[in-house]
N, C-alpha and C positions, 0 to 999 in steps of 0.2 A: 504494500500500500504506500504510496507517493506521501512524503511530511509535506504536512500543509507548510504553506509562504507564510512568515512571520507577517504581522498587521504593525511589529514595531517601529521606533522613530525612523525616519531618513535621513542620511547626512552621510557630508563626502567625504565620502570612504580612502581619498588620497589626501585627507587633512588629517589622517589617524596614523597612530606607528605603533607599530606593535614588537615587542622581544620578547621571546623566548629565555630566561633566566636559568632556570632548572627545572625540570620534572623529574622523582623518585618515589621510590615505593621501599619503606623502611622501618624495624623497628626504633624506634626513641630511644636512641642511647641515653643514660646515665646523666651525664652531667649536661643534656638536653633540656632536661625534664621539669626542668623551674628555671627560667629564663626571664630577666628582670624587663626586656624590648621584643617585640613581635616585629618593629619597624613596617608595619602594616599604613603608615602615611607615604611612604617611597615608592614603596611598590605596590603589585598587587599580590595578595597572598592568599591561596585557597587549601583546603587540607579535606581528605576524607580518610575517615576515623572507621579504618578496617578493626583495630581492636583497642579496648579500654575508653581512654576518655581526656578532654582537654577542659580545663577551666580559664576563660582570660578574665583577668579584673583590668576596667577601668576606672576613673575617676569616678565616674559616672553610671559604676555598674557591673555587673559579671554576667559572662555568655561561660554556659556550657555545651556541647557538644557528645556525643556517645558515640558508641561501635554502630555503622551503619547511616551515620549520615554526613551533609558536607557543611563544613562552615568555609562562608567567604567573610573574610576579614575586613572591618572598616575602615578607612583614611583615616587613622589614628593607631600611634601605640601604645599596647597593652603588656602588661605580665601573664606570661603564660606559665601555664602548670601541667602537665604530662602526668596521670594514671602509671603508673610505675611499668614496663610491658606493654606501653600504648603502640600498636604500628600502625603507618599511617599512609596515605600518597600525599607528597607534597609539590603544590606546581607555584611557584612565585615565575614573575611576570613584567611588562611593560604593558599598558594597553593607553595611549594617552592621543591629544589631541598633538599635534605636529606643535612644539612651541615648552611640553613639557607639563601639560596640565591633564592630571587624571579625567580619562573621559568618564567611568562610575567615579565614585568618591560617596559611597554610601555611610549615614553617620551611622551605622547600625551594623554588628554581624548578623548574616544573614545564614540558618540554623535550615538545612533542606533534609529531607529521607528518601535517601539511594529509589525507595520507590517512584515514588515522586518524578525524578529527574533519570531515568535509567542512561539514555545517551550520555551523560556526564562521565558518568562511571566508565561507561565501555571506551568512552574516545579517550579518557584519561589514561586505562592500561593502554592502551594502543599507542599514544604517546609516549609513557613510559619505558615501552617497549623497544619505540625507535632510539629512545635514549641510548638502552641498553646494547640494545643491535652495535652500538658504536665504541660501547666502552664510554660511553660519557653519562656518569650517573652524578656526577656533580654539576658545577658553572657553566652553561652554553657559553656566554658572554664573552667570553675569553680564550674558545678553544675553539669558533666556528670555523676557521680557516686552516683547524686542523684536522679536521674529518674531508672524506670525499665527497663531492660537487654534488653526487647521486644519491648521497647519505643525508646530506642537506638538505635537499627539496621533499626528500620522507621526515625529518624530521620538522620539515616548514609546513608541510600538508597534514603531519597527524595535529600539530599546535593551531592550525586554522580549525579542522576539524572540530577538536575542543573548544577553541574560542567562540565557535557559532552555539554551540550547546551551556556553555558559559552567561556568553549574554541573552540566551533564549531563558537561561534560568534566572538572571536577573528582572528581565523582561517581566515572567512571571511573577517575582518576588514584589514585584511594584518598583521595581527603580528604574530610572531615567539617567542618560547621559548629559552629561553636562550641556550645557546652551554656551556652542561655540562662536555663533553672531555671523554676522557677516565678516568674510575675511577676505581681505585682498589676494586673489592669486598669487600676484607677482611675492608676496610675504610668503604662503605655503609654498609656494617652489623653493623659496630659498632656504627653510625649514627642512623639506626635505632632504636638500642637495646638502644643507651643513649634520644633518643626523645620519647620512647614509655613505657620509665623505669617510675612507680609510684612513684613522688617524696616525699611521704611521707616515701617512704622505704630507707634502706640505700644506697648510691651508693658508688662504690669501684673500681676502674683501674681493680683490681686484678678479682674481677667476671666478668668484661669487657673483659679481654686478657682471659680468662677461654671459654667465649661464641666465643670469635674469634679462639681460636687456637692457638692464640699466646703467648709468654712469654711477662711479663708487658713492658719491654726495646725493641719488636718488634713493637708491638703495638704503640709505645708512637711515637717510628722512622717512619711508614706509616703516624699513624693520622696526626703527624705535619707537614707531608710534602705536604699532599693533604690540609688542612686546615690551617696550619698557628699558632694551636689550640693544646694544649693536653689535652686528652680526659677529665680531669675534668675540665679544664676551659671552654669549648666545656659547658660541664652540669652545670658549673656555672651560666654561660651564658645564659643557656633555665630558670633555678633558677630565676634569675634577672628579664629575661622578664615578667614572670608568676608574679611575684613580683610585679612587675610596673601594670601589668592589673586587677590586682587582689584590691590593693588598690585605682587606680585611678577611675576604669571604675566599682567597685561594693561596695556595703555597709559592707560587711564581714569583721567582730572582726577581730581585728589583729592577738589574740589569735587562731583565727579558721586558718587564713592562713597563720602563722608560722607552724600550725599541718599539713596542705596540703602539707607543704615544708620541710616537718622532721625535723623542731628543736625542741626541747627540752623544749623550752618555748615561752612566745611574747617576753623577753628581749633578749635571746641569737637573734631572728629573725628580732628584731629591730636595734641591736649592728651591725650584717653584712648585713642589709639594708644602713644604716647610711656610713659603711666604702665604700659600692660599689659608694653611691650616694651623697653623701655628704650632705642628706637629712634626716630625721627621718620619719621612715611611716607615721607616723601622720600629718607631716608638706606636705608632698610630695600629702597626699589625700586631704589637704587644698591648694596648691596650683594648684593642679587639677582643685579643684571645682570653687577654684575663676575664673581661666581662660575659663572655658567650655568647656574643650579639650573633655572631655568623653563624644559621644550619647547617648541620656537617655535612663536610662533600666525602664522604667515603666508599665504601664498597656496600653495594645492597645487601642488606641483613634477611630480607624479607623476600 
């Protein structure tokens, strides 16, 4: 029998960006299991609770969760707590308007039953799966150019996959995407072109107002006025991110992700780490570790 056509919102679907972060399917190691940040305002973070149980406390509240259903996580973070023995699948994510703003941003966790939403389920092993298929059961984000071209597009097709059963379950849940407004093209193309630019390459305003059409002082006059942002601190900005996930959330030489990020060396890469953060790489993946902020990238348990 053919899925009915969603009746939900409209919008242009090339003012959206979407990553892939991690999918796994895992028990909850140990010192997982009471974690003081969920970091559920950054990304998107969805979990379905094969066994035991999750409680997050906010300011504002506690969401629990059981064996057999999915919570999707609020723009906000929480303390989380792990049932001693909990396993889980966990997919954290991008899904935002081209500019960096969560297109859900729901204030609420939203609490589904596997029945409920069966597609969810299946596209998420299936996802998983492709994960697996590759040997990447930890950080996409950092290793997509090191899988095969072939291996890629299955794992870009089972994460589409998901994301339509994702926001089909949002959909239902009652929530709405953000109201992106009227946007200037010429701004989304250059959104595009700066989130999808290889940052080991050089970036320059000047090939940016080249691909738009524009001269460098037209360009700098739109992007600021839709964003807030000129187009390099815009790519600064995704710089930094990458930065922050790349040492927090993975084991990769400083040396290797200074080269991902086009500098020159690990000290020039450390020097403007340090000035953004007021932190040295080094010190920043130590104070990661000590907190537990990062979900483990290891070998599937489960």
């Amino acid at each position: 029998m053919a899925r009915a056509i969603s009746r939900g919102p409209f919008m242009d679907f090339n003012g959206i960006h979407s990553r892939l972060i991690w999918a796994n399917e895992r028990e909850v190691e140990a010192k997982y299991l009471d974690v003081g940040e969920t970091r559920g305002g950054t990304d998107s973070v969805v979990w379905f609770i094969k066994r035991g149980s999750v409680e997050i406390s906010y300011r504002n509240g506690v969401t629990r969760a059981t064996a057999g259903q999915w919570i999707f996580l609020r723009a906000e973070n929480g303390h989380q707590h792990f049932e001693d023995g909990s396993a889980v699948i966990s997919i954290r994510f991008h899904l935002r308007l081209r500019g960096g703003k969560l297109l859900y941003a729901p204030a609420r966790d939203i609490v589904l039953d596997v029945s409920e939403h069966p597609g969810l389920t299946s596209s998420a092993k299936a996802l998983v799966e492709a994960n697996i298929r590759v040997n990447s059961t930890g950080t996409l984000w950092t290793s997509r150019m090191k899988i095969p071209l072939v291996e890629n597009f299955r794992i870009e097709s089972a994460f589409m996959n998901w994301l339509a059963e994702y926001v089909a379950a949002l959909e239902w849940a009652g929530e709405r995407p953000v109201d992106s407004g009227e946007r200037d093209e010429r701004v989304v193309s250059a959104l595009a072109y700066i989130e999808e630019h290889r940052m080991r390459d050089k970036f320059t305003e000047a090939d940016l107002a080249r691909h738009c059409g524009l001269s460098i002082n037209q360009l700098a006059r739109v992007f600021q006025r839709e964003t807030g942002l000129s187009p390099f601190q815009y790519y600064e900005s995704l710089r930094l991110e990458f930065a922050k996930h790349a040492i927090s959330e993975t084991e990769l030489p400083m040396k290797e992700i200074a080269f991902e990020l086009g500098f020159s060396s690990a000290a020039h890469f450390s020097n403007w780490f340090t000035r953004k953060v007021r932190h040295s790489p080094r010190a920043y993946r130590l104070i990661g570790s000590q907190s537990n902020l990062a979900w483990p990238q290891g070998e599937v348990t489960v």
